[in-house]
C-alpha positions in Angstrom: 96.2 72.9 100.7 96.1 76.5 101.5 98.7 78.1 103.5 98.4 81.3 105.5 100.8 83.5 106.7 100.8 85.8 109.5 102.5 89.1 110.8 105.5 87.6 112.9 106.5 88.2 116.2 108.7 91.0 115.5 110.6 90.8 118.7 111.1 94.0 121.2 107.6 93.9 122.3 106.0 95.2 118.6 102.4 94.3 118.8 101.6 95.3 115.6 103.3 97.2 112.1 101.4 99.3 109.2 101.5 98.3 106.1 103.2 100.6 103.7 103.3 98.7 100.6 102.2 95.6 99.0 104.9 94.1 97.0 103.2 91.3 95.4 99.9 90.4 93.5 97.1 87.5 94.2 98.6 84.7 91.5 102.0 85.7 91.4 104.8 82.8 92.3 107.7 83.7 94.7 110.8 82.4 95.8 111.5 82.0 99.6 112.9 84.5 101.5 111.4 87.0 98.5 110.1 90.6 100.1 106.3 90.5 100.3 105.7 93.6 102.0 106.7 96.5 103.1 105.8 97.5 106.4 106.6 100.2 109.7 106.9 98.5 112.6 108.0 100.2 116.1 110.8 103.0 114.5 111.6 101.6 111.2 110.6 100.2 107.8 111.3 97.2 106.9 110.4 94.2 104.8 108.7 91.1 105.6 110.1 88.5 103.4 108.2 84.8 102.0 109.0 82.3 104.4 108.7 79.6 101.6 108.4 79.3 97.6 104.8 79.2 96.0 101.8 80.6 94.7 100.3 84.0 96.3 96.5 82.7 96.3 95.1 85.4 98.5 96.3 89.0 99.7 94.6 90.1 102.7 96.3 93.6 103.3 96.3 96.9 101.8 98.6 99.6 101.9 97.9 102.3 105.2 96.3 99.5 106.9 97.4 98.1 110.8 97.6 94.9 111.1 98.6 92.9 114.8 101.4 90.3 115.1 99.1 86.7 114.5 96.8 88.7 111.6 96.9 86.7 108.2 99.3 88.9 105.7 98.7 86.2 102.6 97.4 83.2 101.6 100.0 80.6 99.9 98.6 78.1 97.5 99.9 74.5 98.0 103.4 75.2 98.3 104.6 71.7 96.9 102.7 72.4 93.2 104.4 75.8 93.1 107.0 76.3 90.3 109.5 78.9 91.3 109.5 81.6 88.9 113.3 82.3 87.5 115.0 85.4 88.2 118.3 86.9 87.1 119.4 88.1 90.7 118.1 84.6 92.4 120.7 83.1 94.2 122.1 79.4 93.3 120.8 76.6 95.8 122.9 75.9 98.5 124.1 72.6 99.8 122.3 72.0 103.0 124.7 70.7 105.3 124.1 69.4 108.8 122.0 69.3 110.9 119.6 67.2 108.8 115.4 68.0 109.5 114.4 66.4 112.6 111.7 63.7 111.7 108.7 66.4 113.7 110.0 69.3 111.6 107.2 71.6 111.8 104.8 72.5 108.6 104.0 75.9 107.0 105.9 79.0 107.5 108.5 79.4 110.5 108.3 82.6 112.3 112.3 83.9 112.5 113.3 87.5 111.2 115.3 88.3 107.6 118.9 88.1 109.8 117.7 84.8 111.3 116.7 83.1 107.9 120.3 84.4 106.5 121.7 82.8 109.5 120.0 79.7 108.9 121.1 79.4 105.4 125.0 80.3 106.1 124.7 77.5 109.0 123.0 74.8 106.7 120.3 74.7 109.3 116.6 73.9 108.1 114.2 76.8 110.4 111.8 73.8 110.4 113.8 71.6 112.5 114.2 74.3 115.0 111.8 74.9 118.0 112.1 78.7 118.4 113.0 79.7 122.2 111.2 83.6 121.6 107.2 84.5 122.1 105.1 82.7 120.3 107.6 79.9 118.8 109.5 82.5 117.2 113.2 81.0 115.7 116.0 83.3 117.6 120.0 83.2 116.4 121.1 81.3 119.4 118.4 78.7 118.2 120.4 78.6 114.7 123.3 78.1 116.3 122.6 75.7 119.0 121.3 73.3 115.8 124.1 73.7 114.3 126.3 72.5 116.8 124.2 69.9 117.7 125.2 66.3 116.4 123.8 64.8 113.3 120.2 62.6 114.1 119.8 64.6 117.6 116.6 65.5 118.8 115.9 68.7 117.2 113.0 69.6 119.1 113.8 70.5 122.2 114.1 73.8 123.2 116.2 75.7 126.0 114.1 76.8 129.2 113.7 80.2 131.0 114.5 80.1 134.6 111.9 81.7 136.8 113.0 80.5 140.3 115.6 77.9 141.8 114.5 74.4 141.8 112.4 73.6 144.4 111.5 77.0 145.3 108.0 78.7 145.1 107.0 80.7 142.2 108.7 84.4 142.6 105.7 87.2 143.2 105.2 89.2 140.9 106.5 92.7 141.9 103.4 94.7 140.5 100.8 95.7 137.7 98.9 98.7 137.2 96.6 99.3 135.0 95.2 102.8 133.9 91.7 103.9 132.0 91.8 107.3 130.8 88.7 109.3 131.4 86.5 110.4 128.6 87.6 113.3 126.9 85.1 116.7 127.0 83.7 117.9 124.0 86.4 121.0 123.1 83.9 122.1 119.9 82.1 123.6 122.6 84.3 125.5 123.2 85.4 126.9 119.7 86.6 125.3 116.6 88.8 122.5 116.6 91.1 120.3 114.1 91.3 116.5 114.4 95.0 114.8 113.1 95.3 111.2 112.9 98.5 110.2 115.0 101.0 108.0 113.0 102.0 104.8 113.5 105.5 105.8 114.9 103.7 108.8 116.9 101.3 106.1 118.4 104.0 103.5 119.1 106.1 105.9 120.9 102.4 107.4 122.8 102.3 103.8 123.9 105.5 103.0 125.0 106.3 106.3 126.8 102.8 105.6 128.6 104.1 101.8 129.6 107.5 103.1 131.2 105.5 106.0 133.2 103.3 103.7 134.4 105.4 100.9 135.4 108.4 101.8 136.5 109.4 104.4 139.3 111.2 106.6 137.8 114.1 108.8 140.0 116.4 111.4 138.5 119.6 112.7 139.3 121.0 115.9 138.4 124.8 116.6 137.7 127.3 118.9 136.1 130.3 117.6 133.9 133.2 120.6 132.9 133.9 119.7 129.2 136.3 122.4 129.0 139.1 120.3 128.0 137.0 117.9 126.0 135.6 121.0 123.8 139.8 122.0 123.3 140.4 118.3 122.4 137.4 117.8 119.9 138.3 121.2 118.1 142.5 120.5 118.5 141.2 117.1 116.3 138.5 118.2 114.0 140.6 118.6 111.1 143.0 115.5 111.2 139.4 113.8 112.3 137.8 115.0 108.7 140.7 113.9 107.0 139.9 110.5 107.9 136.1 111.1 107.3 135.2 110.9 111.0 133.7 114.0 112.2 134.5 114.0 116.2 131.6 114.9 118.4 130.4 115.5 122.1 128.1 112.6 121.4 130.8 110.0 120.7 132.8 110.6 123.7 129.2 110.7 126.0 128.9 106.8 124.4 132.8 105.7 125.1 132.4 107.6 129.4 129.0 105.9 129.7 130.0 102.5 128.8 133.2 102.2 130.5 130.8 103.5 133.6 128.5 100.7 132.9 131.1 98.0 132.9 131.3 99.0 137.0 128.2 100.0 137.6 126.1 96.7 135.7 123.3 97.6 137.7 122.2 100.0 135.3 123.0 97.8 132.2 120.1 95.6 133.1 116.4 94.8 132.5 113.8 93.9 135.5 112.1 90.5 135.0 109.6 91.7 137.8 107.4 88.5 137.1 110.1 86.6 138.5 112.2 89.3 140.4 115.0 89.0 138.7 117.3 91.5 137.6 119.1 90.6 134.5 122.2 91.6 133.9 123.6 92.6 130.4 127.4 91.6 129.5 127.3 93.2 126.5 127.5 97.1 126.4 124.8 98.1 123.2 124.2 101.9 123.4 120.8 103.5 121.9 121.0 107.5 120.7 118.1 109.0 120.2 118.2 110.8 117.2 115.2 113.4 115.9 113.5 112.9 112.7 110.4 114.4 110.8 108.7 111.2 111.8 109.6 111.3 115.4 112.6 110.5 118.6 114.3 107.2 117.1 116.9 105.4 118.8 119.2 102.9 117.0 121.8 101.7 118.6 125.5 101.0 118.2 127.0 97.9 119.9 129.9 96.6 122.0 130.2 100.4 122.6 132.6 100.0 125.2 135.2 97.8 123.0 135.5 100.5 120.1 137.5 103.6 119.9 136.1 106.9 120.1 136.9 107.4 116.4 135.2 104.3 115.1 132.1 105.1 117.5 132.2 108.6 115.9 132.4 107.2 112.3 129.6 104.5 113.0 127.2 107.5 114.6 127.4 109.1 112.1 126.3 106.5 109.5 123.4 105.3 111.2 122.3 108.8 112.2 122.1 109.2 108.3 119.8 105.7 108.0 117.5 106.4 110.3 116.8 110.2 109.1 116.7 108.6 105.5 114.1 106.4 106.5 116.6 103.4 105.7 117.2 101.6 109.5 116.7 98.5 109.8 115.5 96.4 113.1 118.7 95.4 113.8 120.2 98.8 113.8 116.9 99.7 116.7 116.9 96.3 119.0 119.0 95.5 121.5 120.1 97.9 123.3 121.0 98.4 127.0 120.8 102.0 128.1 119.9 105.1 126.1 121.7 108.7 125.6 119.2 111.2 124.6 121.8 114.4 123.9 119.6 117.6 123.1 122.7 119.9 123.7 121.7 121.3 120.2 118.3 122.1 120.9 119.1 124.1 123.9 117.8 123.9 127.3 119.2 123.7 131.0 118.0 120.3 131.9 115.8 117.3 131.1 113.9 114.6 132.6 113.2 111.8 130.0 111.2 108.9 130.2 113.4 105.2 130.5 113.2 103.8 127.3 111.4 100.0 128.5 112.7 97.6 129.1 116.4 99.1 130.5 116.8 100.6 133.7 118.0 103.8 133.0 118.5 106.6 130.3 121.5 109.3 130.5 120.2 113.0 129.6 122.3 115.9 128.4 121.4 119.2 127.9 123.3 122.4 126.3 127.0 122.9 127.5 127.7 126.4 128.6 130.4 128.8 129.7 129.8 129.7 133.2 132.1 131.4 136.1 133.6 128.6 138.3 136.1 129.1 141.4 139.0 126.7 140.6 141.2 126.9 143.3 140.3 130.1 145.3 140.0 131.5 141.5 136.6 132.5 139.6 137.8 131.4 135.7 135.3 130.3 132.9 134.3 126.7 132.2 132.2 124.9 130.0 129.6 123.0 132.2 127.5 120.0 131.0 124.4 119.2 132.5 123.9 115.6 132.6 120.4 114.1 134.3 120.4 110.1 135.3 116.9 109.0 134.9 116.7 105.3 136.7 114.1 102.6 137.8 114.5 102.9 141.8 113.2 99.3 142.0 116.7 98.5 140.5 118.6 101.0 142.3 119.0 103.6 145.2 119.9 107.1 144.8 123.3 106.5 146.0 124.0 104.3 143.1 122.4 106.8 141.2 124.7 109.4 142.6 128.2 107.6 141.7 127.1 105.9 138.4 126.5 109.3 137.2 129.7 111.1 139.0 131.8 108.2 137.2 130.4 109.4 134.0 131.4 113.1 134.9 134.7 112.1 135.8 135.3 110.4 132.4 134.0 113.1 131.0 136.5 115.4 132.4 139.3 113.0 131.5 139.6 112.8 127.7 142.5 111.6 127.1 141.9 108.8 129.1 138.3 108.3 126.6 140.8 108.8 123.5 143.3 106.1 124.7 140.8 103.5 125.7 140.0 100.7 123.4 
């Protein structure tokens, strides 16, 4: 019996990915977990691998071609008939240790991500035992893990519950749609002579997703000044011993250490919205996006536990994935997750900024090119280098106020680096 497989749920919202390359051919045999294609989802290229062993009967995609999340990729032949093809760099079967597949283990391929599948196998947990907790049945790591723990013969099909409002009570109202319908477009040839440029896919990802956090969430800024002057004496005092470790030490760095140590008392703004059951969600994990320009486009990885590392390690780790994602070499993992974004275009120049919140957080921290300016310190006009910082915020989440002294804790971290250098 035929099997087909689909585009997964890629998680973060990602409706649909364009293919970039086909990696296999109609009659070729694969091993599980094997790339099949290569494809750009969201902000990154990645590889969709087999989710079993067989025969490709059919190909249904082409390179350059979009295809949405539930659109048939490939067809398997009967899976069980298949003879896996020997390869030099396969990997040698693994004992598959407990839990054993539940008696309803699901048939055909399990929708789960690469990380999820290697999870899987270092757990001894077989994805088709597992009833996926994510959209559309998707298999998530806390699914992996929660079969592993569970006890030999348990029922392996049950799967944890989202809460949408106390027990007993009414369903929560939803807080709000809107929906907008662009009007038609006038003829510009009229005009004069025009050019038409297909948008890529990253270009029309981030079109979309700009246009979805405009539209539904009420966006309030507030403006501030940080004086770096000490920070800018302390980066330069430390760029040589930094190099000699391989670290180069940036303003960047020390923006991700002041913002999550603000986070940790401000949580508010380290949260997502769940307006359908009017819930705010709060994040106790501190996973920092920086937006970082490309020839492709504004792409935001994201480094994580931001607020347990060093400023030197944060520095060092920048610094690498900066490199993947300009290289074209991120994964998803180095772009999901995240909890609040820093979009620094200090180098780029400018006074100020207002960027769009990057959906679904609550907030985005802007910063704009530092400058010497005449300041009166203490009945005395002296030069400082001032930052300008702009707090973009959902106000459905929070007030100015909290606006106000979320970003004036960041300022004030800002102003103290030692304090940054010293924290762990």
């Amino acid at each position: 019996m035929s099997r087909p497989f689909v585009l997964p749920d890629l998680g973060e919202g990602l409706v649909e990915a364009e293919i970039v390359r086909v990696l296999v051919k109609e009659g070729e045999i694969v091993s599980e977990d094997a790339p099949l294609l290569e494809v750009e989802t969201d902000k990154a290229q990645v590889e969709i691998p087999s989710p079993m062993a067989g025969r490709i009967e059919k190909v249904h995609v082409a390179a350059h071609q979009t295809v949405r999340v539930g659109e048939v990729l490939v067809t398997f032949a009967d899976a069980a008939g298949a003879v896996e093809r020997p390869t030099a760099a396969a990997a040698p079967p693994q004992p598959v240790a407990a839990p054993a597949p539940a008696s309803g283990a699901r048939e055909g391929p399990v929708p789960a991500t690469p990380a999820t599948r290697r999870l899987a196998r270092e757990l001894g947990v077989d994805l088709r035992s597992v009833r996926g907790s994510g959209s559309g049945g998707r298999v998530m790591d806390d699914d992996v893990r929660a079969a592993a723990a569970r006890p030999v013969g348990a029922d392996g099909d049950s799967a944890p519950t989202t809460r949408r409002a106390a027990s007993g009570d009414a369903p929560a109202r939803p807080l709000g749609r809107i929906g907008l319908e662009p009007p038609a477009l006038p003829k510009f040839e009229q005009w004069g002579a025009v050019e038409r440029r297909p948008l890529s896919h990253l270009r029309r990802t981030i079109a979309e997703r700009m246009a979805l956090s405009a539209a539904l969430v009420p966006h309030v800024t507030h403006f501030d000044r940080a004086d770096i002057t000490e920070l800018d004496a302390l980066i330069r005092r430390n760029l040589d011993p930094a190099r000699e470790r391989g670290v180069t030490l940036t303003l960047t760095s020390f923006l991700l250490k002041a913002t999550a140590l603000a986070l940790r008392d401000h949580p508010d703004f380290n949260a997502s919205l769940d307006a359908e059951a009017g819930e705010l969600i709060l994040k106790r994990y501190h996973h920092l996006g920086v937006a970082v320009a490309t020839d492709r486009g504004l792409i935001v990885p994201v480094i994580r536990d931001v607020d347990k590392k060093p400023v030197i390690e944060l520095a060092r780790e920048l610094a690498a994935l900066a490199q993947r994602v300009r290289e074209g070499k991120a994964t998803l993992e180095d772009l999901r997750g995240g909890t609040f974004t820093i979009t620094n275009i200090g180098a780029l120049g400018g006074t100020g900024a207002i960027p769009i919140i990057n959906y679904p957080e609550v907030a985005i921290l802007g910063v704009a090119r530092a400058r010497e300016e005449a300041v009166v310190r203490e009945g005395q006009i002296v030069p400082r280098l001032m930052l300008p910082v702009s707090l973009t915020f959902d106000h459905r989440v929070a007030d100015g106020a909290d606006g106000a002294r979320f970003a004036a804790d960041i300022v004030r971290r800002l102003e103290r680096p030692d304090h940054l250098l010293l924290e762990l």
